[in-house]
KEKE-3310 file (N, C-alpha, C; in steps of 0.2 Angstrom, whole numbers, plus 5000, padded with zeros to 4 digits):
npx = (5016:5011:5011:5024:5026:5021:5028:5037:5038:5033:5042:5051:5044:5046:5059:5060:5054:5059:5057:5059:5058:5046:5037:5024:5017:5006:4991:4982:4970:4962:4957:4948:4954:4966:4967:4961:4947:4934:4933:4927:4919:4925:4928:4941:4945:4956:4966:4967:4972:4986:4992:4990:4999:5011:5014:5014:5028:5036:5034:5036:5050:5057:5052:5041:5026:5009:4995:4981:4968)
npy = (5084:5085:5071:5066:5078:5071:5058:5065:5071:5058:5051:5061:5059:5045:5043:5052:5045:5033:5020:5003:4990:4980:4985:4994:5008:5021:5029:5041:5054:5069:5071:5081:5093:5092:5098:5111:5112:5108:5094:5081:5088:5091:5078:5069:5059:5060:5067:5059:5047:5053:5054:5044:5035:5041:5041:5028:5025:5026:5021:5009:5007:5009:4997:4996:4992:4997:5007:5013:5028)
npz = (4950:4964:4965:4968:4978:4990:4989:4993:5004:5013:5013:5022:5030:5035:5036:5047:5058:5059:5054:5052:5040:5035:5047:5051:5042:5044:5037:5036:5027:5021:5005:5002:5010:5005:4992:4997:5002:5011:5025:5016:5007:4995:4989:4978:4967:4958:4964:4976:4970:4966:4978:4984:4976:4977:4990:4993:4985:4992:5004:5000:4993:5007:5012:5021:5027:5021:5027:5024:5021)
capx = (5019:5008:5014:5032:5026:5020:5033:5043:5035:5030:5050:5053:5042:5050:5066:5061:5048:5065:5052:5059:5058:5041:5033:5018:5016:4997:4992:4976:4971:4958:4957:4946:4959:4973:4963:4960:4943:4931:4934:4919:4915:4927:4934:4944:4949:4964:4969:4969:4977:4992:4994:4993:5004:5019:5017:5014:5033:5041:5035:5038:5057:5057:5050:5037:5018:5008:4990:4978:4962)
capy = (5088:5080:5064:5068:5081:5067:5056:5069:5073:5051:5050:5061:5056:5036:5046:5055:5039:5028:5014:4998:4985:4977:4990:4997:5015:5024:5037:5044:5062:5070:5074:5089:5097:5091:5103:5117:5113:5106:5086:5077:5091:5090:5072:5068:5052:5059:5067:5055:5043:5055:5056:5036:5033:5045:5039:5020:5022:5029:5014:5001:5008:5006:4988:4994:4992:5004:5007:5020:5028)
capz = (4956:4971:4967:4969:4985:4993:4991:4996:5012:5017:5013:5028:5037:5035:5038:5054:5061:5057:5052:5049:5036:5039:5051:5048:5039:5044:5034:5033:5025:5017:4995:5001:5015:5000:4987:4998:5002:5019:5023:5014:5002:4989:4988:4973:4966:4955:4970:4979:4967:4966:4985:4984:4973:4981:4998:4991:4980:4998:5010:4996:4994:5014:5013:5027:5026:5021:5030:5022:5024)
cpx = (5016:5009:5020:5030:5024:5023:5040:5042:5034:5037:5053:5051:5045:5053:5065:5058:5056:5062:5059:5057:5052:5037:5027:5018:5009:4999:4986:4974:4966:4959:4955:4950:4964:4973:4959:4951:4941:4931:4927:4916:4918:4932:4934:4949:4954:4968:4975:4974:4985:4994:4994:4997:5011:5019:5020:5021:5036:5040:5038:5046:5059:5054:5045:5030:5014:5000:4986:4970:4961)
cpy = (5085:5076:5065:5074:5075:5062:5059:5067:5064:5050:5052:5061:5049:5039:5048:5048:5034:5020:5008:4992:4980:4978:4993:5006:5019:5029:5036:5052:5061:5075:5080:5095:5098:5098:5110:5117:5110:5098:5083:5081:5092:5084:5073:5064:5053:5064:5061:5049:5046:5055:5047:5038:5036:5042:5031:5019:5024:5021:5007:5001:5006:4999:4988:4993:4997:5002:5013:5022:5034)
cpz = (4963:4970:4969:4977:4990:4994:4995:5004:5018:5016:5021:5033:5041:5039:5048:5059:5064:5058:5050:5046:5040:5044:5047:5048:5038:5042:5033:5031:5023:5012:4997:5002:5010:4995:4990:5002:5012:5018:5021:5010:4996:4986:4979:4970:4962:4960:4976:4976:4967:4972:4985:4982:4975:4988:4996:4988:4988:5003:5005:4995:5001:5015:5018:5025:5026:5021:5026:5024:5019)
residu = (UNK:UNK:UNK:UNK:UNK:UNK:UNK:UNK:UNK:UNK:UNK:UNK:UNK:UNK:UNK:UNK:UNK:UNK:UNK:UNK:UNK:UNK:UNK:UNK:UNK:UNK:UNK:UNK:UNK:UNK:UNK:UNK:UNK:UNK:UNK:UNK:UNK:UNK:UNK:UNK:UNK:UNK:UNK:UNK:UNK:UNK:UNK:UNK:UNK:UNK:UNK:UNK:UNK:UNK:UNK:UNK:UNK:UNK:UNK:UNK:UNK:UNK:UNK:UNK:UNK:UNK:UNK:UNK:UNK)
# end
């Protein structure tokens, strides 16, 4: 379900930005804020992999670069 929300969500973002093809796509977040919690006290690497991986299938559809943090 977070992987798919967050393709959802970096979808309309593309959509709204109107990024083109070889633009660069910043995204930074924090796993804690993701998970309800305070930034730096509840990281969580399968979090985060699922929020990877949703944004990472939306910019690679849009062909633009994708930046992260």
């Amino acid at each position: 379900k977070l992987e798919q929300d967050a393709y959802e969500a970096a979808c309309e973002i593309l959509e709204i930005a109107n990024l083109k093809k070889g633009q660069l796509f910043v995204v930074g977040c924090s796993t804690s804020e993701i998970i309800g919690g305070m930034i730096g006290k509840s990281s969580s690497p399968e979090t985060a992999n699922a929020v990877f991986s949703g944004i990472y299938r939306a910019a690679k559809e849009r062909e633009v670069y994708l930046a992260t943090q």
